[in-house]
C-alpha positions in Angstrom: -76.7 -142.6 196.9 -77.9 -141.1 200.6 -78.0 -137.5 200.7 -75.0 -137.4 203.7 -73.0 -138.9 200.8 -74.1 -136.5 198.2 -73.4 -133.8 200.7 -69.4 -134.9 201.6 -69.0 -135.2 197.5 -70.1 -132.2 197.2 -68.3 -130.8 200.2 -65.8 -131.6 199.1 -65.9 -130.2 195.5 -66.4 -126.8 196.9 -62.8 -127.3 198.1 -61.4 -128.2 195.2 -62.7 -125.3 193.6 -61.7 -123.1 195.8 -58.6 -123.8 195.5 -58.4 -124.5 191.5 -54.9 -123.4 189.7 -56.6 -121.5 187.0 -58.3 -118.9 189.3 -55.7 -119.0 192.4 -53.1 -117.6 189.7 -55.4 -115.4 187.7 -56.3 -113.8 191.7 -52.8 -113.0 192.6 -52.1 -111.4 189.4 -55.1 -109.2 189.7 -54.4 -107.9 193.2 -50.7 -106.9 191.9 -51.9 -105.2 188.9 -49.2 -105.3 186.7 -49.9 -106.8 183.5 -46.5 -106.3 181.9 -45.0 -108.9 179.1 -43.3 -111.5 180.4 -42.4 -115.1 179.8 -44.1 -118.1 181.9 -42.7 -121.4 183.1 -45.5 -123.9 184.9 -44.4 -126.7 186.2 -46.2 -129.5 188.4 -49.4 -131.4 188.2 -51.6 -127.9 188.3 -49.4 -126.7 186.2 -52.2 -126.7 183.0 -54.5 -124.9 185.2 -52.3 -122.6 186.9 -50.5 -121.3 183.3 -54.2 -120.9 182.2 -54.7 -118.4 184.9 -51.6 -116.4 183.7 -52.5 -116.5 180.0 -56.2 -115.1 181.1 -54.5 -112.4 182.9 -51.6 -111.3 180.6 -53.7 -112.1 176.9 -51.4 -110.1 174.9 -48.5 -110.0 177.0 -48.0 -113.5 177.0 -44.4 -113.4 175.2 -43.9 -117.3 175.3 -44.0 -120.2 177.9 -43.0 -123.7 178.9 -45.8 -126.2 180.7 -44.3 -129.1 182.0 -46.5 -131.7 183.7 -47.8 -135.5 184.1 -49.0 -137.2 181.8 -52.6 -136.9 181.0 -52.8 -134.0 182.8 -52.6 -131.8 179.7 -57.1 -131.3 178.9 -57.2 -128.6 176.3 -55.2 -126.9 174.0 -52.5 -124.1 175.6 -51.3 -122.4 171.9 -48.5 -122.5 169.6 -46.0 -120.2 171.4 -46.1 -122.8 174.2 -43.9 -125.5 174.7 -45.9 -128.3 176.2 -43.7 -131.4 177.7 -45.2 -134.6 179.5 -43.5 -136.3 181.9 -43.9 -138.9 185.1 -44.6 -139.3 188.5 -44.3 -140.1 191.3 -41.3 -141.8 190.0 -39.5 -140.1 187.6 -37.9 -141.7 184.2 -36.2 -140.6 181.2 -39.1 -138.1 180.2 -38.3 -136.2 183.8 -34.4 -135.6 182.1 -35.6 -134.6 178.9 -38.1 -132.3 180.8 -35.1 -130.9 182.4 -32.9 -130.3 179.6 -36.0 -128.5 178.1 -36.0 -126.5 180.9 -32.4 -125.1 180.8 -32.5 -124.8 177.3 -35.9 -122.5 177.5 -34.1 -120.4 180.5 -30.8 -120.1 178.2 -33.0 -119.2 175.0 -34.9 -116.2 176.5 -33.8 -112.3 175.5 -32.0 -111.2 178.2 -33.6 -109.3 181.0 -37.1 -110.2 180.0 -39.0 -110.9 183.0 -40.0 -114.3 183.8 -43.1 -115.9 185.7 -42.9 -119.3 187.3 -46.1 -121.3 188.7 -45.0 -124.4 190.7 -47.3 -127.2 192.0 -46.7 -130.1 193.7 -45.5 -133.0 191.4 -43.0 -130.9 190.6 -39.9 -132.6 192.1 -40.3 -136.1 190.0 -41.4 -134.1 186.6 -38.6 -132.2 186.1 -34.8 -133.3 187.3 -31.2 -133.1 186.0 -28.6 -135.1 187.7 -25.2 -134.4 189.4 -22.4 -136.0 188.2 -22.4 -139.7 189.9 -26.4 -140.2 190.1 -27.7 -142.2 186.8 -31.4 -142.3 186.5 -31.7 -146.0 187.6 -29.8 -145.0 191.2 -32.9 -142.0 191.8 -36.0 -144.5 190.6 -34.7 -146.7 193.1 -33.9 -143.9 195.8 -37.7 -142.6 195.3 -39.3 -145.7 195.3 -37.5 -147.4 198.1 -38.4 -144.2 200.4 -42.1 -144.1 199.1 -42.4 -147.6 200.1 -41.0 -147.1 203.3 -43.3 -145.0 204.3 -40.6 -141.8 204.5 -42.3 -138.1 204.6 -42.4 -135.3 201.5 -40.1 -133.3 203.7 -37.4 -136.0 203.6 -37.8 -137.4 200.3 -37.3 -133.8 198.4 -34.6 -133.1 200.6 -32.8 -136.2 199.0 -33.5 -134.6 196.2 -32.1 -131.6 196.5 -28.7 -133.3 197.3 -28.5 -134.8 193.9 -30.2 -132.5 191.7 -28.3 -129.8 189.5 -31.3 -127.6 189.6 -33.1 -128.3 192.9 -32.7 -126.0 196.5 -32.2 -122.8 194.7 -29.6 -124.1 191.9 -31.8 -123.3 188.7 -30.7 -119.7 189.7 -27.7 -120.4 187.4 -30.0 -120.5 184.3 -32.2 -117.7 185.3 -29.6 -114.9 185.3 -30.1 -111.4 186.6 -34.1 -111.6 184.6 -37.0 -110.2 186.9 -38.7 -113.4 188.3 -41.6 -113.8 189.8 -42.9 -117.1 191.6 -46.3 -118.4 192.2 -46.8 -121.1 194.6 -49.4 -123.8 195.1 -48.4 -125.5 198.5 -48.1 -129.5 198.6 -46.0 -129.6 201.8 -47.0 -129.2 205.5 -46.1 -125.8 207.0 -46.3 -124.2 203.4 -42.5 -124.2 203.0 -41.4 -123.0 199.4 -37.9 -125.0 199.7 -39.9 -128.1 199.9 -42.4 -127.3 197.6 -41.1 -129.0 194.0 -38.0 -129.4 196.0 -37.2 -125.6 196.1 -36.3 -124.8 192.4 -35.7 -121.1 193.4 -35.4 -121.8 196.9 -33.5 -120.1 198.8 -32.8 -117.3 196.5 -29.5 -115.8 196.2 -31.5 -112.1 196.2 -33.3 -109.7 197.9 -35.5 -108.9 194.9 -37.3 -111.7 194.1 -40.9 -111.7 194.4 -43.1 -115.1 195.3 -46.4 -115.7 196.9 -48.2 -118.9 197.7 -51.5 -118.5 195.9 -53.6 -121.9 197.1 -53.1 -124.2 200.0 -54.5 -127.2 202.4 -56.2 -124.7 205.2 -57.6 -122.5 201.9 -59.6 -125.9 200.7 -60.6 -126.5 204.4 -62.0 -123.4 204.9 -64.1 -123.2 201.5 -65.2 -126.8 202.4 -66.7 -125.5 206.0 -68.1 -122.5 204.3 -69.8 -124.4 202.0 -71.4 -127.8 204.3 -72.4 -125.0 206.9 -74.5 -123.2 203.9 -75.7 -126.4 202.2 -78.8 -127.8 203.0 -77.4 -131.6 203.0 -77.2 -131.5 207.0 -79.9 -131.8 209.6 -80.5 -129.0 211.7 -77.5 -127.5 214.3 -75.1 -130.2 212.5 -71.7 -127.7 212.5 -68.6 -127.4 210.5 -65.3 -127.4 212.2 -62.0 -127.5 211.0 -59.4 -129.6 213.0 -56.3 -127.5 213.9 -54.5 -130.9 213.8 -52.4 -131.7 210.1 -52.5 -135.5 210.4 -49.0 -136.9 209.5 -47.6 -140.8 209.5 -48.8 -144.0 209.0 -52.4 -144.1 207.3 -54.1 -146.6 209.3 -53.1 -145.0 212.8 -54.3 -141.8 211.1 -57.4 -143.8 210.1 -58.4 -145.3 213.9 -57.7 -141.2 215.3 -60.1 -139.9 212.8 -62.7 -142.6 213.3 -62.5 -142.6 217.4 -62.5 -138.4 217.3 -66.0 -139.0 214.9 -66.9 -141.6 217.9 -66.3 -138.9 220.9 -67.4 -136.0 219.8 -71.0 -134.1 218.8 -72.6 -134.7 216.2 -71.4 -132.9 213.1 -68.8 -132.7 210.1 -64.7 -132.5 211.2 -62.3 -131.2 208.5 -59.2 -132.2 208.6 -55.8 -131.7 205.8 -53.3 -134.8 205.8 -50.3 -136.1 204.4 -50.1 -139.8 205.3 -47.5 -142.3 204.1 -47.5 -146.5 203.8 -45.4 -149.6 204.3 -45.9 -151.8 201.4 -45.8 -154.8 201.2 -43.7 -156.7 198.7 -45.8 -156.6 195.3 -48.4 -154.3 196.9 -51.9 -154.2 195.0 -53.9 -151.5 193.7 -54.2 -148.9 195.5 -53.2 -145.4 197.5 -52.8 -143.9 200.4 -56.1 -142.6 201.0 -57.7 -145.8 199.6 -55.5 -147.8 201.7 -56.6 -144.7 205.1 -60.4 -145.5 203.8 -60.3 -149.0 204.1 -58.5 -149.1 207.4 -61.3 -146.6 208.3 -64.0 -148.9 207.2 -62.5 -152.2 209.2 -61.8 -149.8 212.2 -66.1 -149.2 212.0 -68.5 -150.8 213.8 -72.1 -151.6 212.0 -73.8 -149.2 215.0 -71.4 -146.3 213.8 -73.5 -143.7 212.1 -70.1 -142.0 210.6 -69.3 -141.4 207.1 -65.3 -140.6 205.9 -64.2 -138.9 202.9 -60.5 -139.5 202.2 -59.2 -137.8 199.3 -56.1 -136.4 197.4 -56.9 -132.6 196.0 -55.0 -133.4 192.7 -57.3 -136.2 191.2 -55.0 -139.0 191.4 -53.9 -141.7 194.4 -50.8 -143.3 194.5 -50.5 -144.6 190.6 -54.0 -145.3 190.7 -56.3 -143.2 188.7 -58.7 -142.2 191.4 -59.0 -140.1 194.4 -59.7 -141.5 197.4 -62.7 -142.9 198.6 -65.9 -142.4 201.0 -66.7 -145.1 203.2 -69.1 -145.8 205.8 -70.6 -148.9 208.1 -71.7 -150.6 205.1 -68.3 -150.6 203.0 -67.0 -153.9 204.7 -70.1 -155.7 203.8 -70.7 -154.5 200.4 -67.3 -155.8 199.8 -67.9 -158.8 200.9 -70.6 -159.4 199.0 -68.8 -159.4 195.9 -66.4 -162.2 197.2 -63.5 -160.2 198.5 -61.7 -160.3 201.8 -61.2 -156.5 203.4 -58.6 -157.4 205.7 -56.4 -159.8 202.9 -57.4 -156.5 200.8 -55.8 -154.0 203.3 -52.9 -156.2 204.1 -51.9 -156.7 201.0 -52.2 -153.0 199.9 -54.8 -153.7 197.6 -57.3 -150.9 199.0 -58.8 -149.6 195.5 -60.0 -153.4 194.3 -62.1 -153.8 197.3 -63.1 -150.2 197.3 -64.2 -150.3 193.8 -66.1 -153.5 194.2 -67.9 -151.7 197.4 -68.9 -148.9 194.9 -66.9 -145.9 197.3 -63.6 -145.0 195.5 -64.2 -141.1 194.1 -62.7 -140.3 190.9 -62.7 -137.1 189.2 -59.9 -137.0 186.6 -57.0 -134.4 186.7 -58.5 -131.5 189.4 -56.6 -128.7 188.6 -54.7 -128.5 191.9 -52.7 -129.7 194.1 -52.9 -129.1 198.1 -52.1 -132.2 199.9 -55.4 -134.7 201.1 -58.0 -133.9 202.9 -60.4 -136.3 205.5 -63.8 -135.1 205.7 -65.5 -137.0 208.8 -69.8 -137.0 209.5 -71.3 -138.0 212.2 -75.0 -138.5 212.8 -77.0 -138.3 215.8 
């Protein structure tokens, strides 16, 4: 592997840490200072992580807790006062009800006016749901797939959501009674919004007194990512850091030809940029993600003179229902490719980004990150 490649992978690990669940929550709970008993909900795909930073903090105080998140996203073992539920996404099924049910039945079960500490993270929305009346569980699969296929935004698809959801948009409220609550927020949504974030569980509150904070978020990552290429030794000499004040929305491969021309037309140097892209698949779409199928359109879009390299990667350690990242591509993905008998373009078209990425040896896979901030698109060029 070149060194530029070794220095974007590792780039791009200082975000992730940055920005990891475990020490984003145990941080905020710090700062406040407070380490009175209480009971903690975590829900999302940080949710392991993030609950780990509040047991670290609380130790004793810990009076019980609930962890709901995906499946295999659940590394090490939490302790037996902790209810530990599994369920899916990005579609949800009938271990997203249960997870629910468990949810109002924990809320219901606590002593009354025991404080309460909830850690959300992206994922949230599909892990955890129970229904109004008139919505069956067949009706929402084929709500949320039809709108991920089509390409439709976060913003749109949890406000659906929220419409049929008996706990979404502020309506768990019901369960939580008049308890203390205290919300801590890792940010999966554009503009940072806590009513889109997990589709707004306690958002918007129906009180003054409620106390939330988003602990970790897409420019956080960005930032630690700059500091850390401008301080590595990866780089030749005056190569800069920047981060793009642009959040790249909308279709992945027009996303894919911007980043690629901006890398074209502009100083040499690496160019930071946090996305949330979407995809219209094809019927019976291959293997693959977004940020696969952004790479790939990235390395068609390059030309073999293009000294450029693009990193295209989710923060939580999964793409699409694939098990990897993203990828890192450069001039030489097409061929490499190619030379293990596969098409790009057939690949692309038929959404089937991660086989030809994985035989051109560039997806990135790290296994459940501990957090969950939206994607990031780390561009080099050379001189």
């Amino acid at each position: 592997m070149s060194k530029h490649r070794t220095h974007l992978l590792e780039t791009y690990a200082a975000g992730l840490a940055a920005v990891n669940g475990e020490q984003a929550v145990y941080r905020a709970m710090l700062v406040r200072g407070k380490r009175e008993p209480c009971h903690v909900v975590a829900i999302g795909k940080a949710a392991e992580a993030m609950f780990s930073g509040a047991a670290r903090y609380l130790k004793g105080n810990l009076q019980s807790g609930l962890l709901i998140t995906k499946h295999g996203h659940v590394n090490s073992t939490i302790g037996d006062h902790v209810q530990i539920i599994e369920s899916a996404h990005p579609i949800p099924d009938e271990s997203s009800l249960q997870a629910g049910k468990a949810l109002i039945t924990y809320l219901q079960g606590l002593p009354a006016e025991e404080p309460i500490l909830f850690l959300i993270s992206g994922g949230t929305s599909s892990l955890v749901e129970v229904l109004e009346a008139g919505w069956s569980l067949p009706r929402l699969q084929q709500a949320t797939q039809d709108m991920l296929a089509n390409g439709v935004v976060i913003s749109d698809i949890n406000a659906m959501r929220r419409t049929l959801s008996l706990i979404k948009g502020g309506k768990l409220w019901q369960y939580v009674s008049e308890r203390p609550v205290r919300c801590l927020l890792m940010s999966d949504v554009p503009g940072d919004d806590p009513a889109v974030i997990g589709s707004g569980l306690l958002f918007p509150a129906p009180r003054e007194d409620f106390d939330w904070e988003i602990v970790a978020s897409n420019q956080q990552a960005l930032a630690a990512m700059a500091v850390a290429s401008s301080s590595d030794k990866g780089l030749p000499g005056g190569v800069s850091s920047t981060v793009m004040p642009d959040f790249l929305e909308g279709d992945a491969e027009v996303v894919a030809h911007l980043c690629v021309e901006h890398l074209r037309n502009s100083e040499p140097g690496l160019y930071l940029w946090g996305a949330e892209t979407t995809v219209q698949l094809p019927l019976n779409p291959g293997h693959g993600g977004r940020n696969q199928h952004l790479a790939l359109a990235a390395a068609l879009y390059l030309r073999p003179d293009d000294n450029l390299f693009l990193l295209v990667a989710g923060t939580d350690g999964t793409d699409g229902v694939t098990d990897d990242t993203g990828a890192l591509v450069d001039n030489g993905t097409v061929q490499r490719g190619k030379s293990q008998n596969l098409d790009p373009l057939a690949c692309f078209q038929a959404a089937n980004a991660g086989i030809f990425l994985a035989a051109s040896g560039d997806l990135i896979h790290t296994g459940p990150t501990g957090t969950n901030v939206m994607d990031v698109i780390i561009g080099l060029k050379l001189s």
